[in-house]
N, C-alpha and C positions, 0 to 999 in steps of 0.2 A: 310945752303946750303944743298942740299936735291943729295945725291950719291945712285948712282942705281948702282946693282950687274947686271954681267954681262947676266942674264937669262932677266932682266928688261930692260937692254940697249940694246939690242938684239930686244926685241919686240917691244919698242918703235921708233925703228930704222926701223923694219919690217912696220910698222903701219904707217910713217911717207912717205913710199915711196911708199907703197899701194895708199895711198891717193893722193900724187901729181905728179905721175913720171906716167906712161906708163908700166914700167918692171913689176911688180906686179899686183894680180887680186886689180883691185877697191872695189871689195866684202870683201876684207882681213881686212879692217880696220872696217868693222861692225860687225864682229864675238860679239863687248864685247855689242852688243845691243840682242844678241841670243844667249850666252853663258854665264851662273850664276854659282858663286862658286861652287862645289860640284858634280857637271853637272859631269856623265860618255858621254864622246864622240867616236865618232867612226872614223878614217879619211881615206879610203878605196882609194889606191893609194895615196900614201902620200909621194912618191920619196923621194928630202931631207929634208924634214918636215918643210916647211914653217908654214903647217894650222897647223900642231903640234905641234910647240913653240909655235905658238898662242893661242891657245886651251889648251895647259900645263899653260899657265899663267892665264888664265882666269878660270879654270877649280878649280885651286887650288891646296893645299895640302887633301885636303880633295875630292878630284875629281878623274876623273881617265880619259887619252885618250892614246887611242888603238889603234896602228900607224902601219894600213896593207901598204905593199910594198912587191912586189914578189922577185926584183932583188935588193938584198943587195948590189951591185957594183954600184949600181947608182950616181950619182952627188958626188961624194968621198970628193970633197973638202968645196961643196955648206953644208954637212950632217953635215961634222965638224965647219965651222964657225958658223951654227945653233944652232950646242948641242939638238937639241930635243931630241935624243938618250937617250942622258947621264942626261936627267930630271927623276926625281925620280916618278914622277906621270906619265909621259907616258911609257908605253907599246909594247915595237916591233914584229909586228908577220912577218913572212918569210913565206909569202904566199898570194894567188890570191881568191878575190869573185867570185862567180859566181851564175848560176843555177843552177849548182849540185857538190858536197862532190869527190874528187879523187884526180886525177893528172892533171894537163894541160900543152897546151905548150906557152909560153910568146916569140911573135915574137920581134925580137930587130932588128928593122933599119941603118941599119949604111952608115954614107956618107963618105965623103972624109979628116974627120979629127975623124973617128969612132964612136962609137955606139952614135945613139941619144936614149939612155932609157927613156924620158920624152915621147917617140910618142911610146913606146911599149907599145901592147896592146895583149888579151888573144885571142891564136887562136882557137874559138868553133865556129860553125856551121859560121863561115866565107866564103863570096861569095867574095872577093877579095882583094887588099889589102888598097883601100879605099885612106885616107889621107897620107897614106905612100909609096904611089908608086912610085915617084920621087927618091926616095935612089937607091943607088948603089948597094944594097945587104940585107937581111932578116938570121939572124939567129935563130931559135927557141934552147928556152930552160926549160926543163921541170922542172913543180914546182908544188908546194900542191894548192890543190884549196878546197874552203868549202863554205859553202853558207851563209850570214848574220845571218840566223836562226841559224843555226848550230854553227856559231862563239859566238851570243850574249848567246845562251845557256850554252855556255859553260864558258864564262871567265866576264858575267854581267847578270849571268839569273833576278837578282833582276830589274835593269832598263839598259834604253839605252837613253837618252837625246833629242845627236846633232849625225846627221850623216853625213857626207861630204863625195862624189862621185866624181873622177875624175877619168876616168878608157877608156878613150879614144874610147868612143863609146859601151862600153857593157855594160851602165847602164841600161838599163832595165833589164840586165841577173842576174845583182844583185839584183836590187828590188825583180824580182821574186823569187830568192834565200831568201828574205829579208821578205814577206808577210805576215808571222803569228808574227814579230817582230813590222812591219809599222801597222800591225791595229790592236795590241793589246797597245805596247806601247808608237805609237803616238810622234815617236819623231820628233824635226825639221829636216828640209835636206837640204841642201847645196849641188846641183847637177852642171855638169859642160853636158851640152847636144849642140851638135853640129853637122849639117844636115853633114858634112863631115866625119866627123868618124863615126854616126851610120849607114854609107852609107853601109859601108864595110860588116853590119851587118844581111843590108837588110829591115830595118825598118827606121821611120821616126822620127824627133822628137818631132811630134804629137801624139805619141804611148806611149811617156813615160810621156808625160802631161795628155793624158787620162784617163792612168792607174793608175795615183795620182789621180788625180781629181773623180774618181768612186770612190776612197776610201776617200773621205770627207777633201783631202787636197786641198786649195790654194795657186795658184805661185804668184809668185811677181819679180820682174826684177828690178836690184838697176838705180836708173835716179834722182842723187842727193839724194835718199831717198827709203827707199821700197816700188813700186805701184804695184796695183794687174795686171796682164799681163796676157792675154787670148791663145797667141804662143810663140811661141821661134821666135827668129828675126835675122838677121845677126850682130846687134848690141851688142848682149851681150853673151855672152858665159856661166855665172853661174846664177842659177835661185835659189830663194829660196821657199821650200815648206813648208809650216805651215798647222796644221789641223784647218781645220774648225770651225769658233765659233759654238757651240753646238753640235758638231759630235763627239762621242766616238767611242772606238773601242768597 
């Protein structure tokens, strides 16, 4: 009889609902076809660390994932039944990506049973409030921001893998914070792009397909399996980018 510890039952239970239920991304249970032992990852917006138990297990002891989230009050309850926290190979930083190294402010929407922090997103060079204008209320709260260079310099200058994006519409701001990381070392990415949040931004999410794609990555959109995909569509919310056969950085 084959007994799994509770970090094992945990993902296999994650992986399980990924795959047949609706509540979870459908992306979730492919990570172990783009994540190998050893693998340093990145999970930028990482609330209460679904993709970061996921990625602590596949990643290994011998791996490492790096579990950015600005507001450490987030999902309080959803953080504890996870435990990614309290895994020995992930990492929690208290802090926001972006374009550029400071401070920012993290707007948090809040409805009628309070804050929703899965739809807070960073306020820079914002033209409105986009996917979150139906709330009853907006509070900013300021927090450290740094840019993907500056972060992987610092705490993985050796490599960086797997990066996963979910940052409700300011992915491009990270990428470009990201650029001397994306084309030197070439990691996979797990983006989450959506014409409603980068609404708010002012940009399209042809802008952030482009801007891979000049740099010698191809997307791919999961439909039973990974195909290569030429937009982003209202059918799918997470896109995967891999580099190029024969493109270096």
């Amino acid at each position: 009889m084959i007994r799994l510890d509770r970090p094992s039952l945990t993902s296999a239970v994650v992986n399980l609902v990924s795959r047949w239920t609706p509540y979870l991304d459908a992306e979730l249970h492919t990570l172990r076809e783009l994540v190998r032992p050893g693998d340093v990852c990145v999970d930028v917006g990482s609330a209460a660390g679904v993709y970061s138990q996921a990625l602590s297990c596949l990643a290994g002891p011998q791996g490492a994932v790096h579990s950015i989230e600005p507001l450490p009050f987030s999902h309080p309850v959803w953080s504890r039944v996870l435990g990614a926290r309290r895994r020995p190979n992930v990492h929690q930083h208290t802090k926001a990506l972006g374009a550029e190294p400071g401070q920012g402010a993290i707007r948090v929407p809040f409805g009628p049973y309070g804050p929703a922090t899965s739809r807070a997103f960073l306020d820079w060079k914002t033209q409105n409030l986009g996917s979150t204008a139906e709330y009853l209320y907006h509070i900013d709260m300021l927090v450290d921001t740094d840019t993907l260079d500056g972060f992987v310099a610092d705490v993985s200058p050796g490599r960086v893998d797997f990066v996963k994006i979910d940052v409700e519409g300011a992915e491009l701001y990270v990428l470009h914070g990201g650029q001397r990381t994306i084309e030197t070392r070439r990691p996979t990415m797990l983006i989450e792009i959506e014409a409603r949040h980068t609404e708010r931004y002012g940009y399209s999410p042809d802008e952030v397909v482009e801007w891979l794609t000049c740099r010698g990555y191809t997307m791919y959109a999961w439909r039973r399996g990974w195909r290569p995909a030429e937009r982003v569509c209202v059918h799918s919310h997470n896109y995967l980018f891999r580099p190029s056969a024969g493109v270096s950085g």
